[in-house]
Structure formats: structure tokens, C-alpha cells
C-alpha positions as CSV (number, residue, x, y, z in Angstrom):
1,X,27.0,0.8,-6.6
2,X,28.5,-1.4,-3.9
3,X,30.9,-1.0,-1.5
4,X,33.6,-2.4,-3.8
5,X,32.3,-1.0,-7.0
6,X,32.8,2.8,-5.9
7,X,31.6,5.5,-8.4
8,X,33.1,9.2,-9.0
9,X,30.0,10.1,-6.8
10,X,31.0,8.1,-3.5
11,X,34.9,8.6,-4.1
12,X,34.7,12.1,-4.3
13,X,33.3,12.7,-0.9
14,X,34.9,9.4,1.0
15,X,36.6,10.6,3.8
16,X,36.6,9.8,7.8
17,X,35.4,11.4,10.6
18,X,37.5,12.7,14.1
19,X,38.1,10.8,17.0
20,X,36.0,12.6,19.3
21,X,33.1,12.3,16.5
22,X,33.5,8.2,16.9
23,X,34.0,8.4,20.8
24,X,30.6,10.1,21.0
25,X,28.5,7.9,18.8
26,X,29.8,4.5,19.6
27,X,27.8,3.3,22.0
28,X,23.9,4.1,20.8
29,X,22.6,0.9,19.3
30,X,19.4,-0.2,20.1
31,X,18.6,-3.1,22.5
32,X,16.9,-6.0,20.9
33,X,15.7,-9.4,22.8
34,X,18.9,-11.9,23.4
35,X,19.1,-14.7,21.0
36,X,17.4,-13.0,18.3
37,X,19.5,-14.4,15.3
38,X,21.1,-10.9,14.6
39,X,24.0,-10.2,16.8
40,X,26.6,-10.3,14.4
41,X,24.3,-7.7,12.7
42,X,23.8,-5.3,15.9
43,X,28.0,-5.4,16.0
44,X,28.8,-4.5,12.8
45,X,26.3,-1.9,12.7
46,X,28.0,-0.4,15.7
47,X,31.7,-0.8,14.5
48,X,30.3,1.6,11.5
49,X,29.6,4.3,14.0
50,X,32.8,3.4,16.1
51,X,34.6,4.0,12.5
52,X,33.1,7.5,12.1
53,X,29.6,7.0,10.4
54,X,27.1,9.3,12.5
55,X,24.1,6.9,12.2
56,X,23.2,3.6,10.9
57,X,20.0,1.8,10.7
58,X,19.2,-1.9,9.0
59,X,16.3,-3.8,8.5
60,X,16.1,-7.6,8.3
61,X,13.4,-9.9,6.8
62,X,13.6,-13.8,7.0
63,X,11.3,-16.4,7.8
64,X,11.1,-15.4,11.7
65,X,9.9,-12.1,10.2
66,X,11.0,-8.3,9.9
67,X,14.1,-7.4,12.5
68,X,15.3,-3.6,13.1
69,X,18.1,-2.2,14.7
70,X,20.1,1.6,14.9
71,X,23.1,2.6,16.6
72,X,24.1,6.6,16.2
73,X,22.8,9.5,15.8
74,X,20.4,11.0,12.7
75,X,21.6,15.0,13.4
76,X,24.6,15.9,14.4
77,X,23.2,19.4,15.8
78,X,20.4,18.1,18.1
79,X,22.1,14.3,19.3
80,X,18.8,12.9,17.8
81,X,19.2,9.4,17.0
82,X,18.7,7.2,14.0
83,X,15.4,5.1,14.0
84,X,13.8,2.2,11.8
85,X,11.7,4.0,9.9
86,X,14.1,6.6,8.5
87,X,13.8,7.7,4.9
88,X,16.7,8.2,3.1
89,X,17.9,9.1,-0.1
90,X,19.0,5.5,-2.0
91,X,21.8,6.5,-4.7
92,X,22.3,3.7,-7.1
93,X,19.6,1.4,-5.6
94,X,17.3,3.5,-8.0
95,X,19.2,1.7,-10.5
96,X,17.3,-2.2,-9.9
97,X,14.0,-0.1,-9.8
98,X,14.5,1.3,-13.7
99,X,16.0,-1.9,-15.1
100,X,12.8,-3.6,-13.7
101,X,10.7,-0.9,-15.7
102,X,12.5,-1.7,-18.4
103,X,12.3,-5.8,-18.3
104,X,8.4,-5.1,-17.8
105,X,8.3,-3.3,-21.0
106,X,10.1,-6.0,-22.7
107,X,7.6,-8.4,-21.5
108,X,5.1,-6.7,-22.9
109,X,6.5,-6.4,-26.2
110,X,7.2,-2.6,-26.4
111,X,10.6,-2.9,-26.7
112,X,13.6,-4.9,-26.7
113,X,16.8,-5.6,-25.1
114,X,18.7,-6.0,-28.2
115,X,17.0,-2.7,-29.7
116,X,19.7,0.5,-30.1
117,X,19.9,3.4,-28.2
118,X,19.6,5.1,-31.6
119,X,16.5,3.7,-32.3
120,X,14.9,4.9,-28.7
121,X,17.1,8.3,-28.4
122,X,18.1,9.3,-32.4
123,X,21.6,11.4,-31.7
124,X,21.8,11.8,-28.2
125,X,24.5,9.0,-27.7
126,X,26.9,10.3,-30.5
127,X,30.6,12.4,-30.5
128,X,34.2,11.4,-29.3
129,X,33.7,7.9,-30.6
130,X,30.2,7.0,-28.8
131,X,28.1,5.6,-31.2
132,X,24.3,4.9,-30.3
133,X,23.7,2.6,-32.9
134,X,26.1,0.0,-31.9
135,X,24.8,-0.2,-28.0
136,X,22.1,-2.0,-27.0
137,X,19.2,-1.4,-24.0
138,X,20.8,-4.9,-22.7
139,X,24.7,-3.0,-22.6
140,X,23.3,-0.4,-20.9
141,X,21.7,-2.1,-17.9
142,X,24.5,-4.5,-17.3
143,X,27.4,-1.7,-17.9
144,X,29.0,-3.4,-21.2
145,X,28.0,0.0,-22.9
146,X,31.9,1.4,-22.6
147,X,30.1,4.6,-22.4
148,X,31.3,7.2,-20.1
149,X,30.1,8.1,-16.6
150,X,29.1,11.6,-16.6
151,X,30.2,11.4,-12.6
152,X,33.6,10.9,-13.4
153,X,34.4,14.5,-15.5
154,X,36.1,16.3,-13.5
155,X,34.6,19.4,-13.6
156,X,31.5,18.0,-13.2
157,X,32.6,16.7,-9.9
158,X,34.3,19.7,-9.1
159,X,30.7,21.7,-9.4
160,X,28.6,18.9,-7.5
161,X,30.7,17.1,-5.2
162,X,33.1,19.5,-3.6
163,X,32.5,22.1,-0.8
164,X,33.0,25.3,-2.9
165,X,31.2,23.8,-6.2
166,X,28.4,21.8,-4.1
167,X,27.6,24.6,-1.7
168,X,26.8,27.1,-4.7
169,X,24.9,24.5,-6.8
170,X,23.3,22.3,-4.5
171,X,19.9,23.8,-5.4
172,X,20.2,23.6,-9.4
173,X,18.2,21.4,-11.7
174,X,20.7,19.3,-13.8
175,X,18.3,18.1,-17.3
176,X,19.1,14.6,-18.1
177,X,20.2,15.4,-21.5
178,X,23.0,17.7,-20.2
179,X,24.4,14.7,-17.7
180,X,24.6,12.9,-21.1
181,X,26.2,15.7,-23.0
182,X,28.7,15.6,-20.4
183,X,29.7,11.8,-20.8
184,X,29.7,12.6,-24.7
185,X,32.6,15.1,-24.1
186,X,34.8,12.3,-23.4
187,X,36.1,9.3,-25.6
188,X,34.1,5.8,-24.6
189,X,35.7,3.5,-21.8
190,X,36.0,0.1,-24.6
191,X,33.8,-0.9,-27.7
192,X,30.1,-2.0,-26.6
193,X,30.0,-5.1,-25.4
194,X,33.7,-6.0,-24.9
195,X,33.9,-5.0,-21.0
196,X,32.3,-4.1,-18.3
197,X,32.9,-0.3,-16.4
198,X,30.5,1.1,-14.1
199,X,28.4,4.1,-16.0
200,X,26.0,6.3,-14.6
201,X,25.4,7.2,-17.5
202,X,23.8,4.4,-18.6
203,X,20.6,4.6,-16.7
204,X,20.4,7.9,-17.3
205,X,19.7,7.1,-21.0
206,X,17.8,3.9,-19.4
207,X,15.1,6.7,-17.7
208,X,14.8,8.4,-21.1
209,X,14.2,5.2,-22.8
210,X,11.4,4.5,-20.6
211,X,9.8,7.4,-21.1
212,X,10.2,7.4,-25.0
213,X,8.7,4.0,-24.8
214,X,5.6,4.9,-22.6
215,X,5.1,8.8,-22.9
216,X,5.0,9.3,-19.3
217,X,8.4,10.3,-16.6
218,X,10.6,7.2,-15.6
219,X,9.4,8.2,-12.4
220,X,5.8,7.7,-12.9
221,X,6.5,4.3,-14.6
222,X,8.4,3.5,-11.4
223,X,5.4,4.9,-9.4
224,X,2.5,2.6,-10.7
225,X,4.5,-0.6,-11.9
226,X,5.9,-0.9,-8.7
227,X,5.7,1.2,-5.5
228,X,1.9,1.3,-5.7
229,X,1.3,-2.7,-6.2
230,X,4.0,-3.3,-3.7
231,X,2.8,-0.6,-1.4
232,X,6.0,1.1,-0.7
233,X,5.1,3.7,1.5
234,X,8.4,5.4,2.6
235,X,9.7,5.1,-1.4
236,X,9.5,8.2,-3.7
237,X,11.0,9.5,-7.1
238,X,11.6,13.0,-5.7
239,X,12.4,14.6,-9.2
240,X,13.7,17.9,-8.4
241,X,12.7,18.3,-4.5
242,X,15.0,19.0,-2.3
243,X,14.0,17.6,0.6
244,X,13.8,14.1,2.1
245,X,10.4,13.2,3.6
246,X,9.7,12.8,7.0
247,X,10.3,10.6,9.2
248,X,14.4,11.1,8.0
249,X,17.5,12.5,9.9
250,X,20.3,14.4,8.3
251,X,22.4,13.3,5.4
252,X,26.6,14.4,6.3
253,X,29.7,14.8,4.0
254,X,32.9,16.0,4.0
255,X,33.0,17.3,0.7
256,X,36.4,16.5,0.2
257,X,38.9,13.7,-0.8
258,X,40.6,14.4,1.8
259,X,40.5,13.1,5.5
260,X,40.0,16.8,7.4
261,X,37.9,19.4,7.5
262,X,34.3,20.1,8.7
263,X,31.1,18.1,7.9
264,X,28.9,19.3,5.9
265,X,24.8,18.8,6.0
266,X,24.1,17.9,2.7
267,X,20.4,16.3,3.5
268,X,19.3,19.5,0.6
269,X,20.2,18.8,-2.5
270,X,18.5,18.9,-6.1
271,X,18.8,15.3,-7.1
272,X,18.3,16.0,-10.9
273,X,22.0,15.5,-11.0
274,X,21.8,12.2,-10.3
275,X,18.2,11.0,-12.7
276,X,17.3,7.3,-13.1
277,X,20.9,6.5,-12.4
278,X,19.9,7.2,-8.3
279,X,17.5,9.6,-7.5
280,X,14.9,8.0,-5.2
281,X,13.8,8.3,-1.9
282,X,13.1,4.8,0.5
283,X,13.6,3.1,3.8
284,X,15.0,-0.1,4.8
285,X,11.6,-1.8,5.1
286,X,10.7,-0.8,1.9
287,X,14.1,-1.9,0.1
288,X,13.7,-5.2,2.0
289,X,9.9,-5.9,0.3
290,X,11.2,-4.6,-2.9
291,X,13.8,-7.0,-3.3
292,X,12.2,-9.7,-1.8
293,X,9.1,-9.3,-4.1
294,X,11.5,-9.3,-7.2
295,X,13.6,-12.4,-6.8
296,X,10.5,-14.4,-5.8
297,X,9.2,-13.3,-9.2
298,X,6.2,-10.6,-8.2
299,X,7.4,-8.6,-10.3
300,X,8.6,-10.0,-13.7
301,X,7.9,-13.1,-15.6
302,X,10.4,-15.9,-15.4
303,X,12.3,-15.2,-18.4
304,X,13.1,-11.3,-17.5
305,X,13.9,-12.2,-14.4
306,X,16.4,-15.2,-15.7
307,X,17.6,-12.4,-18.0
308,X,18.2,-9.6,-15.2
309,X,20.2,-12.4,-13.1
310,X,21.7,-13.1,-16.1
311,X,25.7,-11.7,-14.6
312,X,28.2,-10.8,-16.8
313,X,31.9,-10.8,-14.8
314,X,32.9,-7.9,-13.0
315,X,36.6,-8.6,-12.4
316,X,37.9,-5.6,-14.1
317,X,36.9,-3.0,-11.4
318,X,39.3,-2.8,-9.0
319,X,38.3,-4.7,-5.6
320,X,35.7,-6.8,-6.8
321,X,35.9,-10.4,-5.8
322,X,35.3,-13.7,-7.9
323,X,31.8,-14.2,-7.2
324,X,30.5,-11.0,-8.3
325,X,28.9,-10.7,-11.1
326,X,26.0,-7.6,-12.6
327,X,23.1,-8.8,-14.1
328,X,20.4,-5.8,-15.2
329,X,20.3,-3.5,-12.8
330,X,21.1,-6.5,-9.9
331,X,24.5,-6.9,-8.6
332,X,25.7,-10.7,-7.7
333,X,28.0,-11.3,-4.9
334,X,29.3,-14.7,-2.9
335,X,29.4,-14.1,0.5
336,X,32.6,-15.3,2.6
337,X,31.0,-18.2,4.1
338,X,29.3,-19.2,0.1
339,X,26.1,-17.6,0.4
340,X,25.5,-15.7,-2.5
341,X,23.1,-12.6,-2.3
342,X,21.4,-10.1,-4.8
343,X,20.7,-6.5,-4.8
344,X,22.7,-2.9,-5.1
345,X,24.2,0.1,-3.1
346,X,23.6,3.2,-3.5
347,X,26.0,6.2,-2.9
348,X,24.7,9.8,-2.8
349,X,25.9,12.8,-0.8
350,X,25.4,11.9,2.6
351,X,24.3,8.8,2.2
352,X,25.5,5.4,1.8
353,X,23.0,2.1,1.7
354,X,22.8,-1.2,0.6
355,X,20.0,-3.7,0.2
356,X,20.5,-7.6,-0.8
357,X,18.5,-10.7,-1.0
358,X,19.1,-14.4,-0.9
359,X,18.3,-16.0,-4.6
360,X,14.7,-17.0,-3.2
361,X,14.1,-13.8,-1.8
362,X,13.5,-15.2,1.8
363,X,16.3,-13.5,3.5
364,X,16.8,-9.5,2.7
365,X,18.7,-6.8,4.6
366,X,18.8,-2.8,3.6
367,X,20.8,-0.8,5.8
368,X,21.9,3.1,5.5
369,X,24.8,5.4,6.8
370,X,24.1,8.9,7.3
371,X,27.6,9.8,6.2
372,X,29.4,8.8,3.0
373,X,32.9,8.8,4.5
374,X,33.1,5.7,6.3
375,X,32.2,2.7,7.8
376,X,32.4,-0.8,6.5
377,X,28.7,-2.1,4.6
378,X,29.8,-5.1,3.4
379,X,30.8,-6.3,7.4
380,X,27.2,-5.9,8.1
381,X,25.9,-7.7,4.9
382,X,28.6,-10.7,5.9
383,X,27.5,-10.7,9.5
384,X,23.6,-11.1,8.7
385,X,24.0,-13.6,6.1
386,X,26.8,-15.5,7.9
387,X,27.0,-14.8,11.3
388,X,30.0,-14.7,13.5
């Protein structure tokens, strides 16, 4: 999800940090040579931490080659700071990894976009007006599904993104087909195909669709069609682990929708409550090659790829601009100064990151905050890609 596009998941645990918190951090960035083409970058990573966020850290990758900068802290508890090669947990950004699963598959002829969800998943999209014969693989990677986002019940958030709920639960394995039960309990958003809402849902039942299709975990299927041949080292499908690889800092959250109380560390957590809609583990370098790799077309013929940039408007959520569009898993946005960029964010406890690409995949940026309260992502994508 981006910055505009929120889900249940970030707004649940948005909130901002103290004053003495930001008076502490602010001034931690790291130094980088003069003239280096990413000041704007270095500034707006800093103004996240002078807005509250404990730790930032970005990578860049253009044709001068791979830039990296920090500014905060990674742990609260020892004043360790953030560094380049943190791993992180990615949120939604798992998202662009399954769809391109998914478009592979396609290409090979083992399934379709315009197949059914009933056809793949016989009766698990059913009740309360959901009906799996009438939505397609295609509405459920671009969010024209109208089904419901499992993050969004409100007990569900209650039990996995509150203090009281979280702090009991943090450790318990969530089965896919329960997240989809939950979404089932409640009426659809629209009639497939008619609009577009945000569903986390939807790649939930897009990670059991890959593995009815190939017989192996979504995870796997992520594993060897793509983090092996691009040799993502720092990226992982963590399943039900609970911890975040080393090298990584701590992960923070309020836990509340409110702006007081105490931070919590939240960098343990079972992430089988968030599946194929945003499980996975990576860094910044990684998410840079990823994307790059995909809109130059490593990845995916020509015609999956025009189909995953394929957007269909956006305009009904609440904040999102003209020039936004989703594709398959891909998320299109025009820049203030007219660049337009690809890629996703990703919003997990703790954790808040986005990663985008120019069309040709010669200019990418991934950056993370170690707190999901605060700070402002989209100033750092519009200072890299348009200076200032």
C-alpha cells in the first residue's frame, strides 16, 4: 500500500512520536560525498526522523550506480543506528512479488487471468453476497474484486493490531483460509469489476491460487522464480518465523489510534496474519534490483508485463491523486514535477517502506521507517525523483 492508499493494517497503529523522541534522533544521517545527486534525498530522509520516525534508511540506483544513506536510530534501547543493509519486514510490497508469480504462470499457459476464483479455490470465496464464480484472477490483482479486506473487521484488528489484542497474540499462526473466512463474514465492497477498493484479501486468495496451480507454497514459487535468479540475498518469505534476519534493527508501534502512549517493539511477530498479501522479509538493495529487473522485462514477457502496467483508476480512495493508477500488483503514480514512477509500499507493524521505479527501470529507490506512526515517504520518493 502506499502512503496515500492506507490499509486497516497501517491506520490502526498510525500515530506520532514525543518531542523529546524527535529532538533526539534528528540529527544522525549519514555523511555522503558533496554533489552526489541526492541531497534532496538525505533531507527528507531526516525530516522523517525530525517528525518522529526512529530510523530511516533508502537505497538509490541510477545510472551513476547504487547510493545509500540513514539517518536515526535502529533500537530505541541501545541508540544503535539504522544502516544500509538493514532487513526489514516489507508489508504490501510482497504484493508485486505474487502478482509476478502469477503473470509467470499465465505465460506459461497454467492458468489464466480471466479464469474464476471458483475454478482455482471451489467455495472458499462464497457467503454474504461474495460470489467466486463471478471474480476473476485479473480482479483480484488489480483490487476490482469488491471483496472485503479481512484487515478491516474490526475485531480482527482489535486482536492483531492493538496493544491488549497484539501483545497476547503476536505469536499465533493465523491459516490463510481463516483470514478469508473473516472477509466472508462481511457483505462485498461493489460487484466485481465495477470499482476499485484496496483488499488484502485478495492476494491472500492470489497465494492460494499459486499454489493450487503448481502444488508447491506461494513462498517457494516466490523463492525459485525470482529471489534465486535475481540473487536477492537479504529477501525471504519467512512463513511463520518470528524473527527478522540479521543484519535488521527493531521494528516500533504505538499500538494505538491514538497519538499517546508508549512504543511498543513489535520486531516479533507471526506474520501468518498477513500471507501473500505482505509477509516477506528484504532490504532496500534488494527491493531496488527487484524492481528494476521487472520493468526492464527480466522477469516477464512483454505482454504480462503490458498487462501488469495495465492501471485501472484509483480515484475512489480517499487521497489518491490523478495520476495514480494499480495495475497487477504495481502501483502507478505521477510525481509533482511529471515523472511518473512504479512500484508499492508496504505497511506492517513497525514498519513502513516503499520501493518505486522509473518506467525503464533505470532509476529505483526503496526506503524503510522503523516506526509505522509517522513520517512523510512520499517527500523522499518526490525529492529523489525531482529534486529540490
Amino acid at each position: 500500500m502506499t502512503a496515500r492508499v492506507r490499509t486497516a493494517l497501517a491506520a490502526a497503529t498510525a500515530v506520532a512520536l514525543t518531542t523529546a523522541l524527535t529532538a533526539s534522533l534528528a540529527g544522525t544521517a549519514t555523511a555522503a560525498p558533496p554533489g552526489d545527486g541526492h541531497a534532496a534525498t538525505r533531507r527528507a530522509l531526516q525530516a522523517a526522523v525530525a517528525d518522529g520516525v526512529p530510523g530511516a534508511t533508502a537505497t538509490a540506483r541510477d545510472g551513476r550506480g547504487t547510493w545509500t544513506a540513514t539517518a536515526g536510530v535502529g533500537d530505541l534501547e541501545t541508540g544503535e543506528p539504522r544502516t544500509a543493509r538493514d532487513r526489514y519486514r516489507v508489508g504490501s510490497i510482497t504484493k508485486t512479488f505474487v502478482a509476478t508469480v502469477l503473470l509467470q504462470l499465465a505465460a506459461e499457459g497454467r492458468l489464466s487471468l480471466d479464469d474464476t476464483v471458483e475454478e482455482w479455490l471451489p467455495g472458499l470465496v462464497r457467503g454474504n453476497g461474495h460470489d467466486g464464480t463471478r471474480i476473476t484472477l485479473r480482479h483480484l490483482l488489480n483490487h476490482t474484486s469488491g471483496v472485503y479486506s479481512y484487515t478491516a473487521d474490526e475485531e480482527f484488528a482489535r486482536t492483531y493490531f492493538l496493544a491488549d489484542g497484539f501483545l497476547r497474540h503476536r505469536y499465533d499462526t493465523v491459516p490463510p483460509e481463516r483470514l478469508v473466512a473473516v472477509a466472508m463474514s462481511h457483505r462485498p465492497d461493489f460487484a466485481p469489476g465495477t470499482s476499485w477498493s484496496y483488499s488484502n484479501t485478495n492476494y491472500v486468495l492470489a497465494g492460494l491460487v499459486v499454489e493450487k496451480a503448481t502444488g508447491r507454497p506461494w513462498g517457494e514459487e516466490v523463492r525459485r522464480r525470482i529471489i534465486a535468479p535475481l540473487g536477492l540475498r537479504a529477501t525471504s518469505v519467512p512463513g511463520t518465523r518470528v524473527t527478522v534476519p540479521a543484519p535488521s534493527g527493531r521494528a516500533y508501534s504505538k499500538l494505538a489510534p491514538t497519538t499517546a502512549g508508549p512504543s511498543h517493539d513489535v520486531t516479533e511477530l507471526n506474520p501468518s496474519i498477513a500471507a501473500a498479501a505482505g509477509e516477506m522479509i528484504s532490504d532496500s538493495a534488494d527491493l531496488t534490483r527487484f524492481y528494476s529487473a521487472l520493468l526492464r522485462g527480466r522477469l516477464l514477457p512483454p505482454a504480462q508485463l503490458a498487462e501488469m502496467t495495465a492501471a485501472v483508476p484509483t480515484g475512489g480512495a480517499a487521497g489518491t491523486g490523478e495520476g495514480e493508477g494499480y495495475g497487477l500488483g504495481l502501483m502507478k503514480r505521477e510525481l509533482d514535477c511529471g515523472v511518473t514512477v512504479w512500484g508499492h509500499g508496504g505497511g506492517i507493524h513497525g514498519s513502513s517502506s516503499e520501493a518505486v521505479t522509473t518506467a525503464d527501470g533505470r532509476h529505483a529507490l526503496a526506503l524503510n521507517f522503523n516506526g509505522d506512526w509517522s513520517g512523510d515517504s512520499e517527500a523522499v520518493i518526490e525529492a529523489e525523483f525531482c529534486g529540490g
